[in-house]
C-alpha positions in Angstrom: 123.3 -39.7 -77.1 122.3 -39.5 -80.5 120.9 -36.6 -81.7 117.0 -37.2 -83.6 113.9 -35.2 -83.7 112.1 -37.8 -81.7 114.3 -36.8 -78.7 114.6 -33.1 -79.8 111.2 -32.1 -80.9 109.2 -32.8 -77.7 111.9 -30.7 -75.4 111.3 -28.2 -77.7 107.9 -27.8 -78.1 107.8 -28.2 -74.1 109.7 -25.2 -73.6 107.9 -22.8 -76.2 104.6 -24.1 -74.4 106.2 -22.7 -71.0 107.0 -19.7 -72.9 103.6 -18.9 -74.8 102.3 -19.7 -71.1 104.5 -16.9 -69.3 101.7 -14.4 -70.0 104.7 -12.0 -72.0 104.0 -8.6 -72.6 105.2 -6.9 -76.2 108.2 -5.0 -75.2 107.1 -1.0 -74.9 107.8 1.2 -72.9 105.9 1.3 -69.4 103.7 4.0 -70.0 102.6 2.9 -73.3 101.8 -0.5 -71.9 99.6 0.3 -69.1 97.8 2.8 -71.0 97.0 -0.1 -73.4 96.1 -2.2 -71.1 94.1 0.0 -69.1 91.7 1.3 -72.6 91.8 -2.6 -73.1 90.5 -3.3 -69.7 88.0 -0.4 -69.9 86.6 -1.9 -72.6 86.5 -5.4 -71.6 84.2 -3.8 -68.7 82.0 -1.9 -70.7 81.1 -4.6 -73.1 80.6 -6.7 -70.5 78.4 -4.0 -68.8 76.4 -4.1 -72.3 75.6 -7.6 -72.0 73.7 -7.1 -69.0 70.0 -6.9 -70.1 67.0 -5.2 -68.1 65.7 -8.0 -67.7 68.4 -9.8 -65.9 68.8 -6.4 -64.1 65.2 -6.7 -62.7 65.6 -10.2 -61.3 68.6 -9.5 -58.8 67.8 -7.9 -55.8 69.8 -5.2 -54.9 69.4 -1.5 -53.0 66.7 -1.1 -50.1 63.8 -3.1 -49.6 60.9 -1.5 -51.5 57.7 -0.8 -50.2 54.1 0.6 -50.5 53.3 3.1 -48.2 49.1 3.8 -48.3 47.9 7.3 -47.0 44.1 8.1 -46.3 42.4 10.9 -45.1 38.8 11.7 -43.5 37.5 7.7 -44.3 35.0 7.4 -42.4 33.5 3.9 -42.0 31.4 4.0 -45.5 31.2 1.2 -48.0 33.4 3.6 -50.2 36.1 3.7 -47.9 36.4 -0.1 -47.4 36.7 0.0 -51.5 39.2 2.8 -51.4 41.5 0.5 -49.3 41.0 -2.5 -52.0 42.6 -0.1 -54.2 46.0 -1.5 -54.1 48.4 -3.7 -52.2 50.2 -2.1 -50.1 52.8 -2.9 -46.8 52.0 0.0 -44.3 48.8 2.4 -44.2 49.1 6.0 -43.0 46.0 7.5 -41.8 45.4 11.2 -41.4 42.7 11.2 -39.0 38.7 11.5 -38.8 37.7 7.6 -38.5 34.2 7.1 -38.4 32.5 10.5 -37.6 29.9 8.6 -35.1 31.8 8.9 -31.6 32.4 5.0 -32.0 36.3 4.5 -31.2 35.9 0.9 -31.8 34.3 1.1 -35.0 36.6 1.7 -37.9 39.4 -0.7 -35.9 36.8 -2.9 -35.9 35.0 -3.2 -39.4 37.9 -1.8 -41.6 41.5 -3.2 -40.6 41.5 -6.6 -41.9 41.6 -8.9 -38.7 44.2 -10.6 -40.0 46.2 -8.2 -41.8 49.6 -8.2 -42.8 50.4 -4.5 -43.9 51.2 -2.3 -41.0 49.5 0.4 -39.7 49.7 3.9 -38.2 47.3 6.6 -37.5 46.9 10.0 -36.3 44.0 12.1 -34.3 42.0 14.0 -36.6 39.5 16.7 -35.6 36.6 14.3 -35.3 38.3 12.3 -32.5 38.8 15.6 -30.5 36.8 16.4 -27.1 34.7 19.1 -28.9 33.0 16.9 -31.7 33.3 13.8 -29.2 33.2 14.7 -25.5 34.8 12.2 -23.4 36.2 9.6 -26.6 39.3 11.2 -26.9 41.3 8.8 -25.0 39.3 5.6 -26.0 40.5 7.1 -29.3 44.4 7.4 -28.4 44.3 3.9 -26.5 42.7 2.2 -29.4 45.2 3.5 -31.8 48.1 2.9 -28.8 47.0 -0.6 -29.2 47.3 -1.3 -33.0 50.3 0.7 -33.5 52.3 -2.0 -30.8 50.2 -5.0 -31.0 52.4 -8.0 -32.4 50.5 -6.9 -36.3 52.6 -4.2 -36.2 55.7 -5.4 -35.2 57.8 -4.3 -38.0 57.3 -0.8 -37.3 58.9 0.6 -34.0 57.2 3.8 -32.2 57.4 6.3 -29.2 54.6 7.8 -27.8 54.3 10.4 -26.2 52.9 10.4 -22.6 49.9 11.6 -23.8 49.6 9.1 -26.7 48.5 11.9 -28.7 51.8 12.3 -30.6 54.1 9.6 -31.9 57.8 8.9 -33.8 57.5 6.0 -35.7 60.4 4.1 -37.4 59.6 2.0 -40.3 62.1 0.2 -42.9 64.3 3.5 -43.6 61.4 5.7 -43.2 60.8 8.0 -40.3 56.9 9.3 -39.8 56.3 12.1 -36.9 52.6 12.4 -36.5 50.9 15.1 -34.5 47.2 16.3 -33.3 48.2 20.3 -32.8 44.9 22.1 -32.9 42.7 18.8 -32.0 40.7 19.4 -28.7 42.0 18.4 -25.8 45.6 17.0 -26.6 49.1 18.6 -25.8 49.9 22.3 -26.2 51.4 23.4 -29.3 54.8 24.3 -27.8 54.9 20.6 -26.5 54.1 19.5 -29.8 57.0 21.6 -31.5 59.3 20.0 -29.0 58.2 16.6 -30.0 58.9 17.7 -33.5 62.2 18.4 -33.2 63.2 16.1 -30.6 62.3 13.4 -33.4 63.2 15.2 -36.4 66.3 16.8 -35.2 68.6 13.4 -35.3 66.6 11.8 -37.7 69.1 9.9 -39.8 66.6 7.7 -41.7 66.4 8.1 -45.8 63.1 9.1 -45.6 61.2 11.6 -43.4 57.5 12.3 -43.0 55.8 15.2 -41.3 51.5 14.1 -40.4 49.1 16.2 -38.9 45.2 16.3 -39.6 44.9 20.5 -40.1 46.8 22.8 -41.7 48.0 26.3 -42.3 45.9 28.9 -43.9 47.5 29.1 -47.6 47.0 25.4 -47.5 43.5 24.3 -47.9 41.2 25.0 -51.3 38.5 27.3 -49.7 35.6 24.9 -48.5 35.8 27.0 -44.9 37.0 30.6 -46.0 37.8 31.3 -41.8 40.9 29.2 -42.0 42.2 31.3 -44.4 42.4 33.9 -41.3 45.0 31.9 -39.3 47.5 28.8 -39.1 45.6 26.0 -37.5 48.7 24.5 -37.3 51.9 26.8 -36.3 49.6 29.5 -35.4 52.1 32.5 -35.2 54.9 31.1 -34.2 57.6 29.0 -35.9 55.9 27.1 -39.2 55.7 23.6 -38.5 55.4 23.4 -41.9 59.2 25.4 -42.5 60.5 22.9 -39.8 59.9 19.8 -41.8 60.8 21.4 -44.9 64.5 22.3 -43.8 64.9 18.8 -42.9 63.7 17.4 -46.5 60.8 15.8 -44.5 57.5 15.3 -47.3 54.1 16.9 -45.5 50.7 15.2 -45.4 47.7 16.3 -44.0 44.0 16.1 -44.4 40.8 17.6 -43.0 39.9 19.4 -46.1 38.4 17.0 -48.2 39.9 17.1 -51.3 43.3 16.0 -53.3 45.6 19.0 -53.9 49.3 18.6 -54.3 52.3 21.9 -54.2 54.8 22.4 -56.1 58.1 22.1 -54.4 58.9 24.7 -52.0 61.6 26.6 -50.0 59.2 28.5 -47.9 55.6 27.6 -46.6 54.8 30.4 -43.6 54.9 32.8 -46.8 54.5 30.9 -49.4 57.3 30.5 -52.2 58.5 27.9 -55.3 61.7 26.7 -55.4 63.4 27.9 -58.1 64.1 24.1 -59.6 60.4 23.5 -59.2 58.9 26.7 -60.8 58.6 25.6 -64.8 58.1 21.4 -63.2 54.8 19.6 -65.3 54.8 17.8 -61.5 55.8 14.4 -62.7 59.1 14.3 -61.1 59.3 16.2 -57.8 62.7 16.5 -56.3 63.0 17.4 -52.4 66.2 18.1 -50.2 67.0 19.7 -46.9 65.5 22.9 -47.8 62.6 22.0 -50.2 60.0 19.8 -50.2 56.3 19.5 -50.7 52.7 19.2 -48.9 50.1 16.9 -49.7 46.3 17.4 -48.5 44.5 14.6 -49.0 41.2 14.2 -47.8 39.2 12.1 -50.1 39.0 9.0 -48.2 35.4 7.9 -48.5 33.4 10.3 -46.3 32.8 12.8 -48.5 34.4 15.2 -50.9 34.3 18.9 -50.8 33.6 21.8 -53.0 37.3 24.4 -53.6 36.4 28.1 -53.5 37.7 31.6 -53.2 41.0 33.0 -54.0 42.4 29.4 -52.2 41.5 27.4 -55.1 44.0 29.6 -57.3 46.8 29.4 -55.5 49.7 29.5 -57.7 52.1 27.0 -55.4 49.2 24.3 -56.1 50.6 21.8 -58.5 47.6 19.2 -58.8 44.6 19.1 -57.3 40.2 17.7 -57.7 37.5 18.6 -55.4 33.7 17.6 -55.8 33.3 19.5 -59.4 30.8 21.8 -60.4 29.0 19.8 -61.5 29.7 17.2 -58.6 30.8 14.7 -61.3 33.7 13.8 -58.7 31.5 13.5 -55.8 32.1 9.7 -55.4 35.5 9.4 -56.7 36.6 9.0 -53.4 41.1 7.8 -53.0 43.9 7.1 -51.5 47.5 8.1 -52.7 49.8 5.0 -52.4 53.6 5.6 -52.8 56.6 3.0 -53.5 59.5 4.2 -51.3 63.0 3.0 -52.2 61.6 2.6 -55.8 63.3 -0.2 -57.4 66.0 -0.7 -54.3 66.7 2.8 -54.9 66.7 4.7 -51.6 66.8 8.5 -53.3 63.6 7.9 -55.3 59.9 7.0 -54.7 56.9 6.5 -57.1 53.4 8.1 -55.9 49.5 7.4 -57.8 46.5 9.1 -56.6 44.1 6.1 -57.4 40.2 6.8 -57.2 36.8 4.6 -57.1 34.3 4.9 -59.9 36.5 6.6 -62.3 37.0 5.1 -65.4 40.6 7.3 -65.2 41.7 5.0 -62.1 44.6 7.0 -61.1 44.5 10.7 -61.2 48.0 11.8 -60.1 51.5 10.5 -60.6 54.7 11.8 -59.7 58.1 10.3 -58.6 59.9 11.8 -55.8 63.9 12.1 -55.7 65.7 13.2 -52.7 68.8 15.5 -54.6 70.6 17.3 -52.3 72.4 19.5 -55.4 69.8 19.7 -57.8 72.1 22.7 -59.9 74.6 20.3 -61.2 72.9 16.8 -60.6 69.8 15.9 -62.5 67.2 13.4 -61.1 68.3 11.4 -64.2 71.9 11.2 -63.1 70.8 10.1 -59.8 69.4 7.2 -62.0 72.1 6.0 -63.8 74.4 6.0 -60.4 72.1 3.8 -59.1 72.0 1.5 -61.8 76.0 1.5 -62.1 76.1 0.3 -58.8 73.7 -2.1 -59.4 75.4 -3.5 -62.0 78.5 -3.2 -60.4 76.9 -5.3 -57.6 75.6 -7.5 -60.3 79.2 -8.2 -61.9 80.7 -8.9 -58.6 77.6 -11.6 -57.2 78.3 -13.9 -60.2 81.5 -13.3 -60.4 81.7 -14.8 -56.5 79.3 -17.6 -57.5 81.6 -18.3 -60.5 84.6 -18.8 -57.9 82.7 -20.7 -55.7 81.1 -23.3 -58.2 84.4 -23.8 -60.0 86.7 -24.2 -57.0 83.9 -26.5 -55.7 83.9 -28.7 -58.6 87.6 -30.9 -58.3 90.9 -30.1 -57.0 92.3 -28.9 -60.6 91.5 -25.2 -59.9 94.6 -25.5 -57.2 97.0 -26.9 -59.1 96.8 -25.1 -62.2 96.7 -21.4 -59.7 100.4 -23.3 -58.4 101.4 -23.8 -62.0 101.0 -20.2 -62.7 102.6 -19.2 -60.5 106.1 -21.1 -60.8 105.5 -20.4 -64.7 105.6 -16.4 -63.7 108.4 -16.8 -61.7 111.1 -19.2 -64.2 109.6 -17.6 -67.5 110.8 -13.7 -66.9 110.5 -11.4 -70.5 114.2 -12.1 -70.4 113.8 -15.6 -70.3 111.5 -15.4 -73.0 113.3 -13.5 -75.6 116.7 -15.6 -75.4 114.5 -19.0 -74.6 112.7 -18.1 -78.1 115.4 -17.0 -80.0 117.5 -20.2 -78.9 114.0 -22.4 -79.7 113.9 -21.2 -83.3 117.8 -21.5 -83.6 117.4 -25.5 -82.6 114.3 -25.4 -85.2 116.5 -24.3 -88.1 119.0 -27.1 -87.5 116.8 -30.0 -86.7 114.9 -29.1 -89.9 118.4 -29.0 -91.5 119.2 -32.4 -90.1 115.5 -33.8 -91.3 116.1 -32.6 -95.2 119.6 -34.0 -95.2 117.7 -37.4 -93.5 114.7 -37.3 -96.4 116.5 -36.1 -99.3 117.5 -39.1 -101.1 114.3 -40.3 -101.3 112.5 -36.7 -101.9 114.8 -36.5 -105.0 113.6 -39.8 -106.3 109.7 -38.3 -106.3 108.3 -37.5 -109.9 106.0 -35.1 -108.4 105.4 -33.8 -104.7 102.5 -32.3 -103.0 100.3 -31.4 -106.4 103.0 -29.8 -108.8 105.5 -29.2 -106.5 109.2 -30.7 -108.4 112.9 -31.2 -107.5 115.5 -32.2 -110.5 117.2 -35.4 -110.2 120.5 -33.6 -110.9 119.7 -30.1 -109.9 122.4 -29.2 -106.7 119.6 -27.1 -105.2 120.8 -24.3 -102.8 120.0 -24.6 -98.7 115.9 -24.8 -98.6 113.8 -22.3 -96.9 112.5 -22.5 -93.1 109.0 -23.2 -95.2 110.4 -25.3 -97.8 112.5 -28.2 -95.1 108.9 -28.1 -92.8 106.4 -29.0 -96.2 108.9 -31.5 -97.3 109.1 -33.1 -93.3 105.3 -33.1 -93.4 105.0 -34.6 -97.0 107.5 -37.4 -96.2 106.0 -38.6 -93.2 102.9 -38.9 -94.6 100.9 -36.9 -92.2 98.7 -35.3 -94.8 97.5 -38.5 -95.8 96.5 -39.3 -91.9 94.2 -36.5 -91.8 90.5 -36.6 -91.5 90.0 -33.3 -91.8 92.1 -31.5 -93.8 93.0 -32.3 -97.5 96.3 -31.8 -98.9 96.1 -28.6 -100.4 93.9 -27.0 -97.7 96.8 -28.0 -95.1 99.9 -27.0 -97.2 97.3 -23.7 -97.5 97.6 -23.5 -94.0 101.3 -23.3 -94.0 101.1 -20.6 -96.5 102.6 -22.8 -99.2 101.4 -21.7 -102.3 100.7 -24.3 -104.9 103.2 -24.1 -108.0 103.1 -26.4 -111.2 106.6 -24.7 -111.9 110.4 -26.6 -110.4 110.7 -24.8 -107.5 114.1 -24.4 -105.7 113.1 -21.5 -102.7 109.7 -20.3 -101.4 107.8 -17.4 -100.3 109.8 -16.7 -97.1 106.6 -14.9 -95.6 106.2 -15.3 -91.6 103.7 -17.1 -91.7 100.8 -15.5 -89.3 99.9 -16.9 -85.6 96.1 -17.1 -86.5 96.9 -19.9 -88.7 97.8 -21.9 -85.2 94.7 -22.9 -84.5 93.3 -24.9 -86.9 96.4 -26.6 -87.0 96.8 -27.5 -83.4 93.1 -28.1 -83.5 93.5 -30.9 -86.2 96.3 -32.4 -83.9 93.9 -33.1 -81.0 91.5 -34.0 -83.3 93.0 -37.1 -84.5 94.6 -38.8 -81.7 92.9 -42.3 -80.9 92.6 -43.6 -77.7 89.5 -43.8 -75.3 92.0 -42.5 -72.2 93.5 -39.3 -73.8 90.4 -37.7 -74.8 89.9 -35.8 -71.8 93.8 -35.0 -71.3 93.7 -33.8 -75.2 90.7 -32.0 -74.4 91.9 -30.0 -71.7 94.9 -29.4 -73.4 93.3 -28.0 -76.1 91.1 -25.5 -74.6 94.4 -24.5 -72.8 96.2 -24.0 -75.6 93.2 -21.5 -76.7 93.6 -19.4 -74.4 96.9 -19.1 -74.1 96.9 -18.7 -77.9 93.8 -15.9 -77.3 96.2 -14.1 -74.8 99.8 -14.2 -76.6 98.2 -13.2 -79.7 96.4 -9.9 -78.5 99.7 -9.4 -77.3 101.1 -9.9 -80.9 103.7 -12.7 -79.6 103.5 -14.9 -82.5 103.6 -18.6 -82.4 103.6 -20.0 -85.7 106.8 -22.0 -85.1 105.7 -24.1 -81.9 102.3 -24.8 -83.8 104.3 -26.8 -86.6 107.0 -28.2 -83.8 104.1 -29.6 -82.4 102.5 -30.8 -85.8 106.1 -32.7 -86.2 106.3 -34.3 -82.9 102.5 -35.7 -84.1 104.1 -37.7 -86.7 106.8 -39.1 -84.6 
């Protein structure tokens, strides 16, 4: 068989193709390599984390399902209490007891729960329900509130009474809420009610843990009835109730005295005492753990709002707190507090607003809650940005899946290229590579020999070649360059002249031929650098005709980009299968 470059050119360029495709690695040593390619892959991640906008953040659900947890106290069925529940949205209400202050079990259920309401609701005895203010209402009082606590409107929250109804554990989303009635008149004794406690509380293993009763201790009211300064209405002298919640990281709410006051953070309630991370707080972030937590008296519900008195009022533990005023200028800012639990998916943190009526400062208090278990060496802002990693994380991965799927859905191509691959890892081993390219450029120095000793009789006879370029009629030139047998190839066959997009001088430019109006026997033997492959192989595709290869030539290019984009940021250069290919073109 005859050797030519029409036969010789095409294996050629076929095998460097299989090469450049072999995904080759620079040759270094191990170590060096995977620590490259490790920083390179780090920050391939981290730009890509970058990208990610708020905004695109905000619109993928991720974490636990957030919600809006309202809490009322001492109501009452008052046109300022239906107004204080059309504060807000919100998914569940929490009610701390003293419903109407008529005797009427019926009527708040009645005339204030939306008939047809979608939030959920749960509700504790307050004083006003007991047998001393209301003789004989008591248990029309526990069966109504039996009754919308199971009724099929509440039938995403999941309770267990107690036999007497008067206490209940109450499972909601990932939130756990233990209300009691200790002190109210007529219910169970207060050791059966610490048994309940921490029967419930004990194996609790839901994120977030509330503690309701209606009363409280004696260093947490603000003074409006100095005789419950005297004794706890609520441990009495036993174990604290409150201590019991606290070393379970369960948040406190009660009511009765009507007003709004918030703690600080504490470590111990039965004598009072800050926690040390809590101490120099301005109260917008609270952070609670087994151990420490906080207690929230909120009474202002739309019956009627109290005066704070006495050394009560002062209390250093309070963190926020409003009665009536003196000058009563808070008398009908009657609220609610309404907190977001799993705030923005994130199960460790919750967003709370004390929002009031006839105010023209609607909301009074804000604070977010975290639950940090190690507050010494993890701040609540690091328990942000964890969350938000994994978000993103999560993020990364869901359209990464979606990617797969849409692509592998789309034709069959995905398959056979993922086959090619692999037998291309397999036959095209670094070893391969190296001899297969060193061979490659070997046949490229002697086909080009072969073309100049083809072309040279009628080069010679050219007055002038590409724009200054000259040979001597009788000049016995020495052997040309690599550079100088590849411009000539091109120049004679014309394909300069074919091109719609390149000019002469802008494509010998891109074979690093510099222009010379000197006789010119050798050339700048300068590798010429892989980054000029791509307009080249770009300005091959580009001027094919035919209706039927311009998909083939399409997908050809775009793989040819990457493999070009992956062998060059491995520094493999390619310069010499770029022009093999050019030379096939003109065959």
């Amino acid at each position: 068989m005859k050797l030519s470059t029409k036969n010789l050119i095409p294996f050629i360029f076929f095998i460097n193709i299989k090469i450049i495709q072999s995904k080759a690695q620079p040759i270094e040593d191990d170590y060096t390599n995977k620590t490259k390619q490790a920083s390179e892959t780090k920050d391939i991640e981290q730009n890509i984390r970058n990208s990610i906008t708020d905004e695109q953040l905000d619109s993928f659900t991720y974490g636990d399902e957030e919600f809006k947890l309202a809490i009322i106290g001492d109501s009452g069925v008052e046109r300022e209490s239906r107004e204080v529940m059309k504060l807000t949205k919100y998914d569940a209400l929490l009610h701390l007891g003293n419903y109407d202050y008529k005797c009427s079990p019926h009527k708040y259920f009645d005339t204030m729960l939306d008939s047809d309401r979608t939030y959920q609701f749960m509700g504790i005895l307050g004083n006003q329900e007991g047998d001393d203010q209301c003789p004989g209402k008591l248990r029309d009082y526990e069966d109504i509130l039996y009754e919308e606590m199971t009724n099929s409107k509440n039938s995403d929250v999941k309770c267990e009474f107690s036999s007497s109804k008067a206490m209940w554990s109450c499972v909601y989303k990932n939130m756990r809420i233990i209300g009691l009635s200790q002190n109210i008149s007529g219910v169970d004794s207060r050791s059966e009610q610490l048994y309940f406690l921490k029967k419930h509380l004990d194996h609790a293993t839901e994120d977030w843990k509330i503690c309701a009763w209606h009363y409280y201790d004696k260093y947490y009211h603000t003074g409006k009835n100095p005789q419950d300064s005297e004794r706890n209405l609520i441990s009495e002298d036993g174990d604290s109730f409150y201590d019991y919640c606290k070393d379970h990281g369960a948040i406190i709410l009660n009511a009765h005295d009507n007003v709004y006051a918030r703690t600080h953070v504490m470590s111990k309630f039965k004598s009072p005492m800050i926690d040390e991370y809590d101490k120099h707080n301005d109260g917008s972030v609270v952070q609670i753990r087994k151990g420490a937590t906080l207690d929230i008296l909120n009474g202002v519900g739309g019956n009627e709002i109290y005066i704070e008195q006495g050394e009560e009022k002062d209390y250093s533990h309070w963190q926020k707190k409003y009665a009536k005023g003196e000058n009563d200028e808070n008398a009908k800012r009657f609220g609610g507090l309404f907190c977001q639990f799993n705030y923005g998916g994130n199960n460790k943190k919750a967003y709370c607003e004390l929002l009031r009526i006839n105010s023209s400062e609607k909301v009074f208090d804000s604070f977010y809650i975290y639950q940090n278990e190690d507050p010494n060496h993890v701040s609540y802002s690091q328990i942000d940005k964890n969350f938000k990693n994994d978000k993103i994380n999560a993020y990364i991965a869901s359209n990464n899946d979606k990617n797969n799927h849409s692509t592998k859905g789309d034709s069959g191509e995905e398959d056979s290229v993922d086959a090619m691959d692999q037998i291309v890892d397999k036959v095209f081993t670094k070893t391969n590579i190296i001899i297969g390219g060193t061979e490659s450029y070997r046949a490229l120095a002697n086909l080009s020999s072969i073309a100049n000793d083809n072309f040279k009789t009628s080069l010679t006879k050219n007055e002038d070649i590409d724009n200054g370029y000259k040979l001597d009629k009788t000049t016995n030139s020495p052997p040309l360059s690599m550079n100088d047998r590849l411009s000539l190839f091109l120049n004679k066959t014309k394909l300069i002249n074919e091109s719609s997009v390149f000019d002469q001088t802008s494509l010998m430019d891109n074979f690093s031929i510099t222009s010379s109006s000197k006789k010119t026997d050798t050339m700048d033997r300068e590798s010429i650098n892989s980054n000029d492959a791509i307009s080249l192989i770009s300005h091959k595709f580009g001027n094919n005709s035919g209706a039927n290869s311009i998909s083939t030539r399409s997908n050809s290019f775009r793989s040819f980009s990457n493999i070009y984009n992956q062998i060059n940021n491995n520094n493999v250069r390619f310069n010499t299968i770029a022009r093999l290919d050019l030379m096939n073109e003109t065959k």
